[in-house]
C-alpha positions in Angstrom: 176.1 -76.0 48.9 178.6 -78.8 47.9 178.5 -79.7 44.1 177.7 -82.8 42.8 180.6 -84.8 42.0 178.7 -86.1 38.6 178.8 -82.3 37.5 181.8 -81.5 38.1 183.5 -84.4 36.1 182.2 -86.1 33.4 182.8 -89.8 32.8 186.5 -89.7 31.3 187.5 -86.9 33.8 186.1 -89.1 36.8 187.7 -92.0 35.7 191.1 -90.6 34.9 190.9 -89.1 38.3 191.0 -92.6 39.8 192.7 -94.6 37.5 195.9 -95.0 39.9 194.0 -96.4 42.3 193.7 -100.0 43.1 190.5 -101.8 43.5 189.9 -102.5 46.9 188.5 -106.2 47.3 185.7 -105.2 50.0 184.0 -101.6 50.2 185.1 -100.1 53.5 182.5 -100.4 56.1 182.5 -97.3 58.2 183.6 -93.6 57.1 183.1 -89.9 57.4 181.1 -88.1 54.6 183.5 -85.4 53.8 180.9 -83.1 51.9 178.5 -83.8 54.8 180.4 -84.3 58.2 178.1 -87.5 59.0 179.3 -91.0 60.0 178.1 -93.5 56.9 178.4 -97.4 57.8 178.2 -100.6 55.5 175.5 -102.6 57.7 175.3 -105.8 55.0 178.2 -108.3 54.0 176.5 -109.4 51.1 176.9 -108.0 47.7 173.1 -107.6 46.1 171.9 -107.3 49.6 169.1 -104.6 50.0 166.5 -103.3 52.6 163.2 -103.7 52.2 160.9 -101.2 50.5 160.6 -97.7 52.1 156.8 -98.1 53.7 157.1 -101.9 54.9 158.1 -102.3 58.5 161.5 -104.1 58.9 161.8 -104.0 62.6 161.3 -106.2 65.7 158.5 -104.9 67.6 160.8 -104.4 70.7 163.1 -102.3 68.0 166.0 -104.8 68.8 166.4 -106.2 64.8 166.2 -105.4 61.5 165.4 -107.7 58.7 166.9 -107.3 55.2 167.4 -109.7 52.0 170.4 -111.2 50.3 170.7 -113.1 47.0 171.2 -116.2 49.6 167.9 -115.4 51.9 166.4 -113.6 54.4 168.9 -111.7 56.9 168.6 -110.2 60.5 170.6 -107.4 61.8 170.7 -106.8 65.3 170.9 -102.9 65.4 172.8 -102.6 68.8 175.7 -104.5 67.7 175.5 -104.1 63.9 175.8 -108.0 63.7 173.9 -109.5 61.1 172.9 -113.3 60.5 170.9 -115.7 58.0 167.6 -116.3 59.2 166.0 -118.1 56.4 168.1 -119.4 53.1 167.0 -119.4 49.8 167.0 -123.1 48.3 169.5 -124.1 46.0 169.1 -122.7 43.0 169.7 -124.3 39.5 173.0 -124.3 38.0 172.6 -122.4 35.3 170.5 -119.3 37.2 172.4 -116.1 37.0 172.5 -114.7 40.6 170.3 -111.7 41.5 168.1 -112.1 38.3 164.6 -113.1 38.5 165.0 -116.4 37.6 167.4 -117.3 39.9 164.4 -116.0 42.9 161.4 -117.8 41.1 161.5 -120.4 43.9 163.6 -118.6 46.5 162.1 -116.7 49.5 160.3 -113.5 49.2 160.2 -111.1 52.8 156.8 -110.0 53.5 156.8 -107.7 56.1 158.1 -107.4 59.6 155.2 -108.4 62.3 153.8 -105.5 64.3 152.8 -108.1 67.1 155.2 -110.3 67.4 159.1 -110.8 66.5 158.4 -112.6 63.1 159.6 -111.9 59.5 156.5 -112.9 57.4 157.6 -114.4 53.9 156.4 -116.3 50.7 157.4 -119.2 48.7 156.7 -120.6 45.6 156.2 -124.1 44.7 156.1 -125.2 41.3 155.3 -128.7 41.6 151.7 -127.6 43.2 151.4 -124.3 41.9 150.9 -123.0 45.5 152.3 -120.0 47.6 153.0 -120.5 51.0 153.1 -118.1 53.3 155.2 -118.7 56.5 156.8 -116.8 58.9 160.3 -117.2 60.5 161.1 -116.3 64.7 163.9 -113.4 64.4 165.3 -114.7 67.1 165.5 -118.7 67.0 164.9 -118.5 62.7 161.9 -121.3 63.4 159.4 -121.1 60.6 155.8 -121.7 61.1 154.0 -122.3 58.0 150.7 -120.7 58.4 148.9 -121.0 54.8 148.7 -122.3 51.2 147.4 -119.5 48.3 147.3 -120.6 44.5 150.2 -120.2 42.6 150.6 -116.4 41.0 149.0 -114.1 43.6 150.6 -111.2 45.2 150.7 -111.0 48.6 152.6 -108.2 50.0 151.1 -107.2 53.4 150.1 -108.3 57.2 147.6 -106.7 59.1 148.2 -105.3 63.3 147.4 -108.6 64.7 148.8 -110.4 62.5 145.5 -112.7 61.6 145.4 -111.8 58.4 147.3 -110.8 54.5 146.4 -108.5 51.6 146.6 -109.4 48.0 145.6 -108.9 44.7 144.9 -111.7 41.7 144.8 -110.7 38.4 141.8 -112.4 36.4 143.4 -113.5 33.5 147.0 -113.4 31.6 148.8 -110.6 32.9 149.0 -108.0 30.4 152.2 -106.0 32.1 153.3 -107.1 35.3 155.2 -104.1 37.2 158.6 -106.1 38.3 160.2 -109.2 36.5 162.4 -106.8 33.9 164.3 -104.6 36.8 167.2 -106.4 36.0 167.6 -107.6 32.3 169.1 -105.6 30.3 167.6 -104.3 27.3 168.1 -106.7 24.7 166.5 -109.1 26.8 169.5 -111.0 28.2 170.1 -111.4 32.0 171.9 -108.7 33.7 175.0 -110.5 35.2 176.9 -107.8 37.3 176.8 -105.9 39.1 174.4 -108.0 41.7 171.2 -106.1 42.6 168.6 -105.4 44.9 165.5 -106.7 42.6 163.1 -104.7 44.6 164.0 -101.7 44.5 165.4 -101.7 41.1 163.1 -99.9 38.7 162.6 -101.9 35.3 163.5 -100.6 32.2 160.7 -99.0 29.9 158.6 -98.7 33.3 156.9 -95.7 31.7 155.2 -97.4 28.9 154.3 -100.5 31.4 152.4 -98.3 33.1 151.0 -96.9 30.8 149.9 -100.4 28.9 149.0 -102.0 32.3 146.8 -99.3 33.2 145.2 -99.1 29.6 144.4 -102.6 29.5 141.2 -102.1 32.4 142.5 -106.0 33.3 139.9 -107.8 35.9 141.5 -107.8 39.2 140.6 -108.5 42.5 141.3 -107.4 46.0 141.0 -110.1 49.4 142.3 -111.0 52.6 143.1 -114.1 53.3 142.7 -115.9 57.1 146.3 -116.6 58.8 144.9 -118.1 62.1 144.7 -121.9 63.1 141.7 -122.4 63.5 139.1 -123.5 61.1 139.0 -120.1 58.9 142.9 -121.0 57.9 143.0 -119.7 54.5 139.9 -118.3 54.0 140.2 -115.9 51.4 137.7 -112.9 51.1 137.6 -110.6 48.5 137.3 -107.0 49.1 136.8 -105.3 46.0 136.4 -106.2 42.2 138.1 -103.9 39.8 139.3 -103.2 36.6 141.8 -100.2 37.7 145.2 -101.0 38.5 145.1 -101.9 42.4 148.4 -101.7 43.9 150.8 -101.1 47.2 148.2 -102.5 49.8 149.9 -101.2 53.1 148.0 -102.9 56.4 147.7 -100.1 59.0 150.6 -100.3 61.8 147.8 -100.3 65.1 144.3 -101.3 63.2 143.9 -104.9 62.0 140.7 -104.0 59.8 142.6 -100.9 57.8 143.9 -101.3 54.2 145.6 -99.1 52.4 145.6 -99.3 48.6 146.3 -97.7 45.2 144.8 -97.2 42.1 148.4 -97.3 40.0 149.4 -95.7 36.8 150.8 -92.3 35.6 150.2 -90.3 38.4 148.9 -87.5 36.7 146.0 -90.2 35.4 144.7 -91.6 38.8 143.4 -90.4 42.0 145.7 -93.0 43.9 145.6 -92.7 47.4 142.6 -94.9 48.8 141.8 -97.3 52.6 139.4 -100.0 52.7 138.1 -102.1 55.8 138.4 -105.9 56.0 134.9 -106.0 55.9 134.7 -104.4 52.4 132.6 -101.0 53.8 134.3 -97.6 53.7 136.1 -97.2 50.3 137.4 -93.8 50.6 139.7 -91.7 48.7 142.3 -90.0 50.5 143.3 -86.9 48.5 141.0 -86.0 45.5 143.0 -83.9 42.6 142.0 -80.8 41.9 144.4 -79.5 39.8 145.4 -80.5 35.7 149.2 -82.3 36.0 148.4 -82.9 40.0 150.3 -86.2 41.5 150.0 -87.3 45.0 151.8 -90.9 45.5 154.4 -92.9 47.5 152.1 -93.2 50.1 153.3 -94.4 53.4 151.8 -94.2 57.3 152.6 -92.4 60.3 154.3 -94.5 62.9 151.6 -94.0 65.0 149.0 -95.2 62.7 147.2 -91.7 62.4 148.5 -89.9 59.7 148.8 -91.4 55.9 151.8 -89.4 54.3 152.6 -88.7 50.9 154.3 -87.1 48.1 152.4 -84.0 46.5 153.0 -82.2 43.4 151.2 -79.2 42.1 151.3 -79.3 39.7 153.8 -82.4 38.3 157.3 -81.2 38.5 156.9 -77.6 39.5 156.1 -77.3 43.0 156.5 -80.0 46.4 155.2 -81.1 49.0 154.9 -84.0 51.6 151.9 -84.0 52.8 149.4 -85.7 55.4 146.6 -86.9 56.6 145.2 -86.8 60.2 142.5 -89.7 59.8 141.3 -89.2 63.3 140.6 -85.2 62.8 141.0 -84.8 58.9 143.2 -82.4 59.1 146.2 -81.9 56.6 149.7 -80.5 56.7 151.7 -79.7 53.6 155.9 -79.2 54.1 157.2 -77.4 51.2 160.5 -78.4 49.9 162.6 -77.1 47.1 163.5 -79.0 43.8 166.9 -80.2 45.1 165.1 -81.4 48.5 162.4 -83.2 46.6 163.5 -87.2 47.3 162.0 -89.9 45.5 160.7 -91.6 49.0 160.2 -89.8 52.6 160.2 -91.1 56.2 159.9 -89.8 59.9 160.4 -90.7 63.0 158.4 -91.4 66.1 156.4 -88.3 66.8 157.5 -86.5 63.2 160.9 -85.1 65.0 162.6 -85.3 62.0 161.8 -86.4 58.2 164.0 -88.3 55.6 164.5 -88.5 52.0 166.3 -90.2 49.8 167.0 -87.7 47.2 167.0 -88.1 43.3 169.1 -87.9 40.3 168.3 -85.3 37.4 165.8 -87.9 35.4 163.6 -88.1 38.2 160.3 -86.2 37.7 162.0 -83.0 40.0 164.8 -82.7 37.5 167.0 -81.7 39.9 170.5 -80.1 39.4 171.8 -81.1 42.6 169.2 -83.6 44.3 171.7 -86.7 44.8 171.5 -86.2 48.8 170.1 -88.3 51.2 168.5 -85.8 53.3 167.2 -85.0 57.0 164.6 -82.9 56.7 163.6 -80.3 60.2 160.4 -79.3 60.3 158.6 -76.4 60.5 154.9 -75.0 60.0 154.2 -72.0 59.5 152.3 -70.0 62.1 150.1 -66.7 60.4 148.8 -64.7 63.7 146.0 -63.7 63.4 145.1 -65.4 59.6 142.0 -66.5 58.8 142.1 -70.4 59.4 139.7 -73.3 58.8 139.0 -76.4 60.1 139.3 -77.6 56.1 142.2 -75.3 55.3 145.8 -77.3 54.5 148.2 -76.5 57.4 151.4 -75.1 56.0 154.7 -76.0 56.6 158.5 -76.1 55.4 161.0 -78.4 55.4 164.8 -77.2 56.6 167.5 -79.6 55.0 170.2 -81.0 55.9 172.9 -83.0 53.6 173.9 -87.1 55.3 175.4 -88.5 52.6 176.6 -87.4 49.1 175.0 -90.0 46.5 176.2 -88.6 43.5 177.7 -92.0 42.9 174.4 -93.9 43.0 172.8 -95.1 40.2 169.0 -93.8 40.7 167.9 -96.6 38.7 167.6 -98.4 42.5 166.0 -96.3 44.5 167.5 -95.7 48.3 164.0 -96.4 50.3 165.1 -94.4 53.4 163.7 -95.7 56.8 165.1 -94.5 60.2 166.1 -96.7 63.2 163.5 -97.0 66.2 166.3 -95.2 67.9 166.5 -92.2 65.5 170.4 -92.7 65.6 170.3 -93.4 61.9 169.2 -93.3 58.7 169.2 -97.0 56.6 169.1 -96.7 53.0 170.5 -99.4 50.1 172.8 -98.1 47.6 174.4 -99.2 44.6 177.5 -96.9 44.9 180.2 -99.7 45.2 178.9 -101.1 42.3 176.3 -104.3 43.5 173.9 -103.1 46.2 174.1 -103.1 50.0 172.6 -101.9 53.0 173.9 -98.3 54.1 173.5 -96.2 57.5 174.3 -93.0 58.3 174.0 -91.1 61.8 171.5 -88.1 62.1 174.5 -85.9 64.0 177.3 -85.0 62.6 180.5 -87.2 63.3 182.8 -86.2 66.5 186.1 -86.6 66.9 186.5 -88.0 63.2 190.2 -88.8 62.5 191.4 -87.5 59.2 192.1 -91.0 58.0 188.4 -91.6 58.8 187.0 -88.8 56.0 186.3 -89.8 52.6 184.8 -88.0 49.6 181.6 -90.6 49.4 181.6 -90.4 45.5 185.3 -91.1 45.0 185.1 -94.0 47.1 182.2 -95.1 45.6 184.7 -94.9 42.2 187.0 -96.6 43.7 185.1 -99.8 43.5 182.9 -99.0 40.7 184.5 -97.2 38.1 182.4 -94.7 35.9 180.1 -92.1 35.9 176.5 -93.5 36.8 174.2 -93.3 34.2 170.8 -90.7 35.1 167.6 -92.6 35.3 165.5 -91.7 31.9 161.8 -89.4 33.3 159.8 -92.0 31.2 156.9 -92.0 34.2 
């Protein structure tokens, strides 16, 4: 096993190493992972560009584009050609906004999700003068925008259902006693962060630990509602779901039913049962996996392409032992894959019929403590067969994951997570990383590189050096 470069030179070491060499002006967009023997490529031009989170859909339904976000706006890639373009800009912003800080994005464009149905980015923007949200949605092809509805000002609406007809949100009743995001990038004595540029996000806020902890102490009224996208006379009708005083969170619109939710009840892990679906009508508020264990976590939920399976992260207990596991929600079956510390990734994906999984890896401050877990990862699997076992229909299914190394992050700062996602193609693996110092949109090939020219091969970390001096700092286990 190759050896992170982060422990085998310290800070002063690494950055005598590299010393005599210059800057580049741009990070290179295409090389060889020498530790890995995988093709990486730069897909984004834009410094503090960054893909969208791990579970939201950011492809055409015809699999032709990909839709990421810039400080500037909303951006398409066309995956075929790795040509990308600004589909929707952000409005000016004032003079005196710091780029990539949450100021500067108050008013600015905020990506929803890609449509299932059609090929539409759907997207948000705020408007101070009414205190309104609009919700919109751009063509991926010609950029027109539709404007579909108007929400108060200060609601969060992150998801779209199948059909597109409707969107999921949450309102808080009341002053917000900790929102999740708005410190991800100031730093900690409360000024704006002004470089490197990035990914807002992704970009987990300082003192997140004790946020959650407050937010989820406070028992804040909140509620849960759809809201009506179509024309016709319904436009805007909002519906409320569910009344709560947990900590709902993540609503994630199934990828083939219109009327399935899936929601969260967020906090410490350890303190929540978090993994729960709703219907649009309100009825059949079910829990999803019910902990059994003291120190237990499931979380980082995400579906099955197919719209069968719910997928997760599993722990048990906390830090000691790991699994992805799913959900069958047609049989109720489940599967467990096993993985070992330095497999453990902070987010997981598949592919079209679970070929292959993803991860995105994690430095040694993330809950797995991992000595060597700075990989983004391709994960083979396998379950395990017992012949002639005693089995049950309400037995967990076994499995293992087999890894294999893509890229070598040891460069990264884990402070933005990677949020793997596979192409429809399963040619590649698209991630954001902070290596080069701001943030950009990453790709590596699931096989190895062939034919690779020597001047092609790179050490991933030392380039990553090469444009952003210093050892990268190890996220603090505050969660």
């Amino acid at each position: 096993m190759v050896c992170s470069l982060r422990h085998l030179l310290g800070a002063a070491t690494l950055l005598a190493a590299v010393a005599p060499i210059a800057r580049a002006a741009e990070p290179p967009t295409t090389w060889v992972d020498k530790d890995t023997g995988h093709r990486v490529f730069r897909l984004s031009q834009e410094p503090g560009s960054s893909g969208f989170y791990f579970n939201v859909n950011a492809y055409s339904p015809d699999g032709r584009l990909m839709v990421y976000t810039a400080p500037d706006g909303i951006h398409v890639l066309e995956l075929a050609t790795k040509k990308t373009r600004l589909l929707v800009p952000n409005p000016p912003r004032p003079s005196d906004a710091v780029p990539g800080t949450p100021a500067a994005f108050r008013n600015g464009v905020h990506a929803i999700v890609v449509g299932r149905k059609t090929n539409s980015v759907f997207f948000t923007q705020y408007d101070a003068a009414s205190d309104s949200t609009m919700i919109a949605k751009a063509d991926m092809d010609t950029g027109a925008v539709t404007k579909l509805t108007k929400l108060p000002g200060r609601v969060s609406v992150p998801t779209i259902n199948a059909d597109e007809t409707l969107a999921a949100g949450t309102r808080n009743d009341g002053p917000s006693v900790a929102p999740e995001y708005g410190a991800n990038l100031v730093s900690p004595n409360g000024t704006p962060a002004r470089a490197p540029v990035q990914s807002g996000n992704l970009v987990q806020p300082e003192g997140k630990g004790a946020m959650m902890e407050r937010r989820l102490a406070s028992r804040q009224p909140l509620i849960l509602f759809t809201v009506n996208l179509t024309s016709g006379p319904d436009n805007g009708k909002m519906t409320t779901l569910l009344k709560s005083t947990d900590w709902v969170n993540h609503l994630l619109f199934s990828p083939i039913d219109p009327t399935l939710l899936m929601y969260c009840h967020e906090g410490p892990w350890q303190k929540v049962d978090r993994i729960w679906m709703i219907h649009t009508d309100g009825t059949h508020n079910t829990l999803i996996h019910k902990r059994t264990m003291l120190m237990e976590i499931a979380g980082h939920e995400f579906w099955g392409l197919d719209g069968k399976t719910i997928w997760y992260d599993w722990q048990y207990p906390k830090g000691e032992d790991f699994f992805l596991a799913g959900y069958n929600l047609e049989t109720q079956k489940r599967v467990a894959y096993h993985m070992q510390r330095n497999e453990w990734s902070i987010h997981f994906n598949l592919t079209q019929g679970e070929t292959f999984f993803t991860g995105d890896g994690g430095d040694p401050g993330q809950v797995a403590k991992a000595p060597d877990g700075e990989w983004i990862e391709l994960f083979h699997p396998q379950l395990i067969i017992g012949q002639g076992a005693l089995n049950d229909p309400t037995f967990w299914q076994p499995g293992v994951f087999h890894s294999e190394h893509l890229v070598n992050m040891a460069h990264h700062n884990y402070r933005l997570e990677p949020n793997v996602r596979f192409s429809p193609d399963k040619k590649l693996v698209i991630f954001t990383s902070n290596m080069f110092g701001s943030s950009y949109v990453l790709g590596v090939e699931v096989d190895k590189a062939v034919g690779a020219q020597p001047s092609e091969i790179f050490s991933t970390p030392e380039l990553g050096v090469k444009f952003s001096p210093g050892a990268p700092k190890s996220t603090p286990n505050d969660k």
